[in-house]
N, CA, C and O of each residue as an XYZ file, in Angstrom:
496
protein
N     106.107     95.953     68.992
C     105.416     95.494     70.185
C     106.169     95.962     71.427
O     107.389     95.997     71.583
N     105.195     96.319     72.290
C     106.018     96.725     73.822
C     105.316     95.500     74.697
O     104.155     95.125     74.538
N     106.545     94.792     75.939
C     105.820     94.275     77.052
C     106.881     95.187     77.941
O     107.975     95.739     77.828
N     105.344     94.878     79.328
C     105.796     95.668     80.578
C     105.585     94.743     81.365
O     104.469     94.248     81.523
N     106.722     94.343     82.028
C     106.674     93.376     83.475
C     107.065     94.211     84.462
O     108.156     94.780     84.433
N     105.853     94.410     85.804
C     106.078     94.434     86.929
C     106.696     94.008     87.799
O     106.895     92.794     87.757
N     107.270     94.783     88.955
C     107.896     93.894     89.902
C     108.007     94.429     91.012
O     107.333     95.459     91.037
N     108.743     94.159     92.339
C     108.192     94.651     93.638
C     107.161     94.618     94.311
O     107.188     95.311     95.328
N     105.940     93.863     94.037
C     105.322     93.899     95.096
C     105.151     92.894     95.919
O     105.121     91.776     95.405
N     105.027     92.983     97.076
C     104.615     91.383     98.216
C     104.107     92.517     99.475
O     103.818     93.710     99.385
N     104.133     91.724    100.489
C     103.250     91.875    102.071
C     104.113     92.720    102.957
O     105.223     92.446    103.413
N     103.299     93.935    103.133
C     104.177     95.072    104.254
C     103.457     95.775    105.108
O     102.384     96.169    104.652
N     103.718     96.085    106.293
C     102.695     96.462    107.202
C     102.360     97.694    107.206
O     103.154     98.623    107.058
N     101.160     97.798    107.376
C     100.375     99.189    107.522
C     101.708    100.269    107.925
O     102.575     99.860    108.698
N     101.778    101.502    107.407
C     102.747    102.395    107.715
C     104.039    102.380    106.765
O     104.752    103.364    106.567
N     104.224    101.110    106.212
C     105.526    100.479    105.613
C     105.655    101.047    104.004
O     104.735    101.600    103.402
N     106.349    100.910    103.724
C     106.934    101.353    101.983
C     107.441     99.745    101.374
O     107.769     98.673    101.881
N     107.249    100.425     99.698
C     107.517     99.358     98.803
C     107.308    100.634     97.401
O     106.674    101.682     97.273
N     108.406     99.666     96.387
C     108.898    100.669     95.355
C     108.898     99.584     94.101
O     109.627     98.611     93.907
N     107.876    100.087     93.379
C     107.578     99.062     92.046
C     108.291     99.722     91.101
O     108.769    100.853     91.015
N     108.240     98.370     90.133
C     108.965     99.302     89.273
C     108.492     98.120     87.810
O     108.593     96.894     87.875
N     108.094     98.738     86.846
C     107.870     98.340     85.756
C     108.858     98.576     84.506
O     108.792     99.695     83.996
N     109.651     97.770     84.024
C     110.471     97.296     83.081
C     109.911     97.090     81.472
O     109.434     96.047     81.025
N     110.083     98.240     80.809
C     109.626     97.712     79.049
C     110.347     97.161     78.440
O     111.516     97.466     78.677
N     110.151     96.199     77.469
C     110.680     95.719     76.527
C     109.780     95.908     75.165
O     108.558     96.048     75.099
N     111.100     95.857     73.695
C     110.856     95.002     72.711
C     111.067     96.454     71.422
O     111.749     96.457     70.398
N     110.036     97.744     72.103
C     110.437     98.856     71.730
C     110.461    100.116     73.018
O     109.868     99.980     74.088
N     111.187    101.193     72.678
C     111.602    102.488     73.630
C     109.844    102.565     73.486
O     109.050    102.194     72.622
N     109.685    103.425     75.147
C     108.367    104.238     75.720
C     108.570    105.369     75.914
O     107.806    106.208     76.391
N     109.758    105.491     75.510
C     110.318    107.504     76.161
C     109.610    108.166     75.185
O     109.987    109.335     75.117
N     108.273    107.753     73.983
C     107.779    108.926     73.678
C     106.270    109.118     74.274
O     105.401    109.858     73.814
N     106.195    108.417     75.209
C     104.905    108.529     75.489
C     104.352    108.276     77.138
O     104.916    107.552     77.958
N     103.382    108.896     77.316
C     102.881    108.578     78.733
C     102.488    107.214     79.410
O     101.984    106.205     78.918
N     102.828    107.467     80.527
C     102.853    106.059     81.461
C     102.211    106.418     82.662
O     102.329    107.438     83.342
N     101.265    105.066     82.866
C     100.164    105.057     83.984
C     100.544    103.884     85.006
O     101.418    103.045     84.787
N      99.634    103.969     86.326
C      99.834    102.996     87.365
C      98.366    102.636     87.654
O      97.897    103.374     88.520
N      97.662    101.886     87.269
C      96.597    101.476     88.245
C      96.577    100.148     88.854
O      97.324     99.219     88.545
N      95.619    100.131     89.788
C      95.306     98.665     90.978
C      93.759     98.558     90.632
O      92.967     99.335     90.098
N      93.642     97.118     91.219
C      92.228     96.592     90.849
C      92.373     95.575     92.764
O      93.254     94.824     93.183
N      91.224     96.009     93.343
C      90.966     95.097     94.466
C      90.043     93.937     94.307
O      89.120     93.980     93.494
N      90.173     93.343     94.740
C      88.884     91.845     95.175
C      87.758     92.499     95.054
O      87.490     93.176     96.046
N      86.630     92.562     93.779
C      85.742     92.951     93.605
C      85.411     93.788     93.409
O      84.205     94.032     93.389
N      86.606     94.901     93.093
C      86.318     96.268     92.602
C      86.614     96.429     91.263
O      87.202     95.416     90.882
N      86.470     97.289     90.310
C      86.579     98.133     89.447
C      88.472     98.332     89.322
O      89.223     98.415     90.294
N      88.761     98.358     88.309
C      90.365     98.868     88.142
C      90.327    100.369     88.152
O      89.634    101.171     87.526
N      91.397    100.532     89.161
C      91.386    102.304     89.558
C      92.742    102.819     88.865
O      93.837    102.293     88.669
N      92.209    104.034     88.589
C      93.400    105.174     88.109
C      94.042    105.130     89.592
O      93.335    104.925     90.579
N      95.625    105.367     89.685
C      96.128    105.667     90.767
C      97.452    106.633     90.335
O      97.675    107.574     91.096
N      98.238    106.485     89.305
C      98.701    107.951     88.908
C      99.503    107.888     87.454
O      99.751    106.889     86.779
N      99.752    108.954     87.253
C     100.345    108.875     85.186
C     101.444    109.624     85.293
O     102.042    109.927     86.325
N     101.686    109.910     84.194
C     103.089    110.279     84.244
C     103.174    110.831     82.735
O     102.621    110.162     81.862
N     103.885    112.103     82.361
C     104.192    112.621     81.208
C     104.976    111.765     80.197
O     105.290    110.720     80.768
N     105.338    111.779     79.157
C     106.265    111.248     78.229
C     108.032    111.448     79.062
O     108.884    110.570     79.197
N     108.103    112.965     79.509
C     109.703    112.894     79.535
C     109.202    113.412     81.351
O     110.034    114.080     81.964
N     108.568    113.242     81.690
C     108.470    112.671     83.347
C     108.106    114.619     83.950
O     108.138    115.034     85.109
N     107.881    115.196     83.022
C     107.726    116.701     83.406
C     106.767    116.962     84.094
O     106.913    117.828     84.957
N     105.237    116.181     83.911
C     104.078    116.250     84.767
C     103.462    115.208     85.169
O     103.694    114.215     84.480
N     102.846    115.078     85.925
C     102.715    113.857     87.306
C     101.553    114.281     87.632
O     101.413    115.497     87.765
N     100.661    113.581     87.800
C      99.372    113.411     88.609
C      98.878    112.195     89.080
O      99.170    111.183     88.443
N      98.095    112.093     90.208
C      97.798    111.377     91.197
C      96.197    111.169     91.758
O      95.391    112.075     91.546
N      95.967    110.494     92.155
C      94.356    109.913     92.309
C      94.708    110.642     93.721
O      95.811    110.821     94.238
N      93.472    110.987     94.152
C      93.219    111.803     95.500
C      93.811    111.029     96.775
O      94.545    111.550     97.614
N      93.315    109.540     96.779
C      93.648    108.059     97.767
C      94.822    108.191     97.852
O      95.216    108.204     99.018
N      96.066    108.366     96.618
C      97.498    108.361     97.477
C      97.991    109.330     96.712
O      98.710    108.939     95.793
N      97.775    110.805     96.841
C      98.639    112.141     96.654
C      98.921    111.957     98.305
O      98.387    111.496     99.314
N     100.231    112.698     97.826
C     100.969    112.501     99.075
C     101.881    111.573     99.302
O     103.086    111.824     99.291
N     101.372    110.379     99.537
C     101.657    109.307     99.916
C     102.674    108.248     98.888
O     103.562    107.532     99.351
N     102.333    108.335     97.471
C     103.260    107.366     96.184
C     103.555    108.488     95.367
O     102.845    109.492     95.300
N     104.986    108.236     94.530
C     105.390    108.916     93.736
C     106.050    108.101     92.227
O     106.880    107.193     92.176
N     105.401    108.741     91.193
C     105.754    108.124     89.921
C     107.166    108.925     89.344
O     107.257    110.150     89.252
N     108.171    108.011     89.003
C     108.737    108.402     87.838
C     109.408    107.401     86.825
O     109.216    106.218     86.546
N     110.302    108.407     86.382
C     110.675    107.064     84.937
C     111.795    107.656     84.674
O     111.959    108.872     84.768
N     112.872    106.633     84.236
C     113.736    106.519     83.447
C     114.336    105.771     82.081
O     114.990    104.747     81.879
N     113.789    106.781     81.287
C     114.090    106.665     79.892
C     114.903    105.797     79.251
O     114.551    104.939     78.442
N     116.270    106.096     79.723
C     116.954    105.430     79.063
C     117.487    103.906     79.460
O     118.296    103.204     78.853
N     116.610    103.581     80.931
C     116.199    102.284     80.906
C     115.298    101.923     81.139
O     115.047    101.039     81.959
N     114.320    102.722     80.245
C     113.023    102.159     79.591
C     112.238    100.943     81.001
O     111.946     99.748     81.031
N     112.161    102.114     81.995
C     111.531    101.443     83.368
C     110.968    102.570     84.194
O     111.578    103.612     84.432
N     109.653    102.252     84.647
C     109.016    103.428     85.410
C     108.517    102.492     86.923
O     108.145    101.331     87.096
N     108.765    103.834     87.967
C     108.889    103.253     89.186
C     107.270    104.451     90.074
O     106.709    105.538     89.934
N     107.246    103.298     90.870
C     105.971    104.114     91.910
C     106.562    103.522     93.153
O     106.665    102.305     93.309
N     107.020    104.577     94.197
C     107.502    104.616     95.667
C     106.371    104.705     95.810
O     105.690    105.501     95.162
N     105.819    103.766     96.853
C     104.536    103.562     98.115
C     105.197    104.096     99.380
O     106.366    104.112     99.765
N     104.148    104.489     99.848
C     104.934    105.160    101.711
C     103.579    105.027    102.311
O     102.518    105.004    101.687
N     103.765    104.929    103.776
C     102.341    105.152    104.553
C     101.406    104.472    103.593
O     100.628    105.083    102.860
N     101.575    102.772    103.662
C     100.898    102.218    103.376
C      99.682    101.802    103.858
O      99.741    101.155    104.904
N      98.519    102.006    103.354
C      97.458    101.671    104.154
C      96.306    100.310    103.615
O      96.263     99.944    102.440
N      95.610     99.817    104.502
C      95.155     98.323    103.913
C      94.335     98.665    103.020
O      93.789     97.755    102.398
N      94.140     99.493    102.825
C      92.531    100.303    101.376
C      93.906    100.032    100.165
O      93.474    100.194     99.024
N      95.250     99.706    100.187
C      95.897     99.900     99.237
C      96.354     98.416     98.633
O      97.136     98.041     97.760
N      95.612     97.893     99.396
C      95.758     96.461     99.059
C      95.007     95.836     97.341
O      93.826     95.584     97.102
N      96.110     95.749     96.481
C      95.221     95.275     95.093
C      96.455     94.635     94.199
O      97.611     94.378     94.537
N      95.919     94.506     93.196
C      97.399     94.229     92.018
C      97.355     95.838     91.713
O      96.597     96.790     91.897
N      98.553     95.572     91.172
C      98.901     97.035     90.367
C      99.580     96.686     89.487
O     100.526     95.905     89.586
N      99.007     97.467     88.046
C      99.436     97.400     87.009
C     100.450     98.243     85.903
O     100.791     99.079     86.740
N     100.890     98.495     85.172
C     102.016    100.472     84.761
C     101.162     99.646     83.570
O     100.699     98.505     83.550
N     101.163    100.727     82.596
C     100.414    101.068     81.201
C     101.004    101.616     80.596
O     101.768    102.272     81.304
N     101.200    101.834     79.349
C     101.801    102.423     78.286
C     100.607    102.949     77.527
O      99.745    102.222     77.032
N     100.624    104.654     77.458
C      99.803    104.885     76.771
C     100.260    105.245     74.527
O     101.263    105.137     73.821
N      99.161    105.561     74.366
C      99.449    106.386     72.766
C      99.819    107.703     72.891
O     100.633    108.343     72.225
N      98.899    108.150     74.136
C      99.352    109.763     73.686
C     100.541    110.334     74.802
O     100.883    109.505     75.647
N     101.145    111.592     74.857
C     102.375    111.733     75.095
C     102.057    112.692     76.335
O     103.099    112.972     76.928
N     100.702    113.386     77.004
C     100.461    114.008     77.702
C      99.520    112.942     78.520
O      98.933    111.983     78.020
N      99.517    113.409     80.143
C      99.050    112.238     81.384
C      97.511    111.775     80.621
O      96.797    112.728     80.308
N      97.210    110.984     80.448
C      96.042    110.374     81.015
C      95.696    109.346     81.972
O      96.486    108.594     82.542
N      94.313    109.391     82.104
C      93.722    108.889     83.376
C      92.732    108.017     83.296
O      92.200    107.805     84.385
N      92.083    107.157     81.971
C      91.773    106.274     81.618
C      91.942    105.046     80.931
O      92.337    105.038     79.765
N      91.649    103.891     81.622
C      92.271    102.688     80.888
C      92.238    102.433     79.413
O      93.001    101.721     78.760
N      91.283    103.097     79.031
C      90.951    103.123     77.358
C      91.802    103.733     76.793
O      91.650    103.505     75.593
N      92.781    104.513     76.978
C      94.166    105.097     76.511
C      95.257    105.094     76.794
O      96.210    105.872     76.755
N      94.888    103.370     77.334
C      96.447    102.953     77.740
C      96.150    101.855     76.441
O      95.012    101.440     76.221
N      97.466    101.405     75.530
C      97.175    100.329     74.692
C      98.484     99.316     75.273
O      98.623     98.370     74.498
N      99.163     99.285     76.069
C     100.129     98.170     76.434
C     100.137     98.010     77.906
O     100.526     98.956     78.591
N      99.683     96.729     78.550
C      99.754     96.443     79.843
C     100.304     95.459     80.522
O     100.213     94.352     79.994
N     100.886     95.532     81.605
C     101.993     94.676     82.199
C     100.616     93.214     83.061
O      99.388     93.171     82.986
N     101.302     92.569     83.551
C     100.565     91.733     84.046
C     100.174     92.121     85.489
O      99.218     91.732     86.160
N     100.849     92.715     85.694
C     100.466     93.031     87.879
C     101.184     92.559     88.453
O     101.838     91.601     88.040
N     101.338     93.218     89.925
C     102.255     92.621     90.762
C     101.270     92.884     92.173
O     100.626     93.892     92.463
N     101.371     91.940     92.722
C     100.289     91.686     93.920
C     101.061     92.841     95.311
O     102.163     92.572     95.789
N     100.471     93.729     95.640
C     100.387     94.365     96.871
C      99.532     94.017     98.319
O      98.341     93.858     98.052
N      99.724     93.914     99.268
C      98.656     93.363    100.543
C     100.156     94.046    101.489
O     101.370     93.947    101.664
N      98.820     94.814    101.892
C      99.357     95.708    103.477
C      98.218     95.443    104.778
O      97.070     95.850    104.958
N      99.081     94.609    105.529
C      98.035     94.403    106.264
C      97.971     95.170    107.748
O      98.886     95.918    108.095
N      96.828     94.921    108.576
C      96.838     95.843    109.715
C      97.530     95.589    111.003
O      97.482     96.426    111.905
């Protein structure tokens, strides 16, 4: 069994940064890909970016290329997303995922281990 607890997020103003970071336990994730998505007040849970098995390729939802950056460290089995130029559209929980397979994906259906969320609100 893997759990992933989130952490880092709370209230920062438009423009401002914040750096999550999701913590595994129970078994190692260094063989496999890791995701970040957010879900807003009445929306749909969004892809927002993934991450390779050994952190080699990185991709990003269109809303914050640029702007957040994923990575991970293996050998303490914890993956982090730097926020920058925060904007209030970025306001949601956000969740990290553990997928099965070892190359990025970008759907929730191929993530099988999920952390609980950590609440983000950037306000104006």
């Amino acid at each position: 069994q893997v759990q992933l607890v989130e952490s880092g997020g709370g209230l920062v103003q438009a423009g401002g940064s914040l750096r999550l970071s999701c913590a595994a336990s129970g078994r190692t994730f260094s063989m496999y890909a890791m995701g970040w998505f957010r879900q807003a007040p009445g929306k749909e849970r969004e892809f927002v970016t993934t991450i390779s098995w050994n952190g080699g390729s990185t991709y990003y939802a269109d809303s914050v290329k640029g702007r957040f950056t994923i990575s991970r460290d293996n050998a303490k089995n914890t993956v982090y997303l730097q926020m920058s130029s925060l904007k209030p559209e970025d306001t949601a929980v956000y969740y990290c995922a553990l997928s099965r397979y070892s190359s990025p994906r970008y759907y929730s259906s191929q993530y099988d281990y999920w952390g609980q969320g950590t609440q983000v609100t950037v306000s104006s």
